[in-house]
C-alpha positions as MATLAB code, in Angstrom:
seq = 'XXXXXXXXXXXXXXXXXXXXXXXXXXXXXXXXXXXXXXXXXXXXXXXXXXXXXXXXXXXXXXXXXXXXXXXXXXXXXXXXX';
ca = [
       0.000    0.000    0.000;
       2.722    2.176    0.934;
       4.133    1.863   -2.429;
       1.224    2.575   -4.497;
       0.828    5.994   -2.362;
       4.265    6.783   -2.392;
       3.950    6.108   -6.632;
       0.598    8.474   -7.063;
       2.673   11.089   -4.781;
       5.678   11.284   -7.245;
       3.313   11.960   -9.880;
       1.644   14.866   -8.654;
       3.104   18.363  -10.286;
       4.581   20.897   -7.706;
       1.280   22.809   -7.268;
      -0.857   19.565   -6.681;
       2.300   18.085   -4.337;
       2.270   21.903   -2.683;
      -1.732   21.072   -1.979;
      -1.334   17.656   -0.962;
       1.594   18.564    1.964;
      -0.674   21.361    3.207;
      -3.844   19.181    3.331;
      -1.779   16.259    5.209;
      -0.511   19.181    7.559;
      -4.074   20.427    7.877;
      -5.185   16.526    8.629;
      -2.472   16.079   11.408;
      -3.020   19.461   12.937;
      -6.663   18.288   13.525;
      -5.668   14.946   15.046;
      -3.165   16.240   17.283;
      -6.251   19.023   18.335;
      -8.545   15.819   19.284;
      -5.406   13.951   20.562;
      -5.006   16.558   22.961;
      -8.651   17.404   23.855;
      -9.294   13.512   24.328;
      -6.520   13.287   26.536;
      -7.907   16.184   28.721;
     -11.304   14.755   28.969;
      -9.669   11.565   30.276;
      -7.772   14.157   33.182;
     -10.965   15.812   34.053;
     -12.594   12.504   34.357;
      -9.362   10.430   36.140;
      -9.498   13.381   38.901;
     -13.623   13.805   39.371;
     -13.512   10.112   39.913;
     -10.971   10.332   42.760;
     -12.453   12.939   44.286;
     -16.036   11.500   44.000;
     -14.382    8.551   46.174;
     -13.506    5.557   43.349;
     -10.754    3.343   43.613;
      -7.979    3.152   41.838;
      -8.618    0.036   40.263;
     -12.305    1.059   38.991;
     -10.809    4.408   37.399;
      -8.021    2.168   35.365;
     -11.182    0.208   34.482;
     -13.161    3.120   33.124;
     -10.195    5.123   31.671;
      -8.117    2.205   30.408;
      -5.395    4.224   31.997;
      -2.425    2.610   33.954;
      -2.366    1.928   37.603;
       0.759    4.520   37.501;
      -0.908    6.648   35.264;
      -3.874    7.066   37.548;
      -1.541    7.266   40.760;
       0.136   10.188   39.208;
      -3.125   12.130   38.197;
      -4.058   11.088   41.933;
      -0.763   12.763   43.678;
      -1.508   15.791   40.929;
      -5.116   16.441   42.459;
      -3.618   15.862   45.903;
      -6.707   13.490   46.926;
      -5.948   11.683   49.997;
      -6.870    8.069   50.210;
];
């Protein structure tokens, strides 16, 4: 697959090639944008679970986060337990 794109790329002229780089910047500007929102929400949510009283081990299941990742986010919010 790889090949066949990198083979339709070569044969674009500089103006289409021009397009084509700015529209794949455009594209990865907008995934790192809902990368970084996503990983926000996820926070928000890691730190209103800990202070609403969850364990640990139910916020890794909800989040799919890491027991460390969680513990982190914990010591970050400064929730006692």
């Amino acid at each position: 697959m790889k090949l066949f794109e990198t083979a339709e790329i070569a044969k674009l002229d500089p103006q289409e090639f021009k397009a084509y780089q700015a529209s794949l910047n455009a594209y990865r500007d907008i995934k790192n944008s809902i990368d970084t929102a996503r990983e926000e929400v996820i926070i928000d949510v890691v730190k209103k679970a800990l202070k609403a009283g969850l364990d640990i081990a139910t916020v890794m299941q909800i989040t799919g986060l890491s027991k460390e990742e969680v513990e982190a986010l914990e010591k970050e919010t400064s929730v006692e337990r």
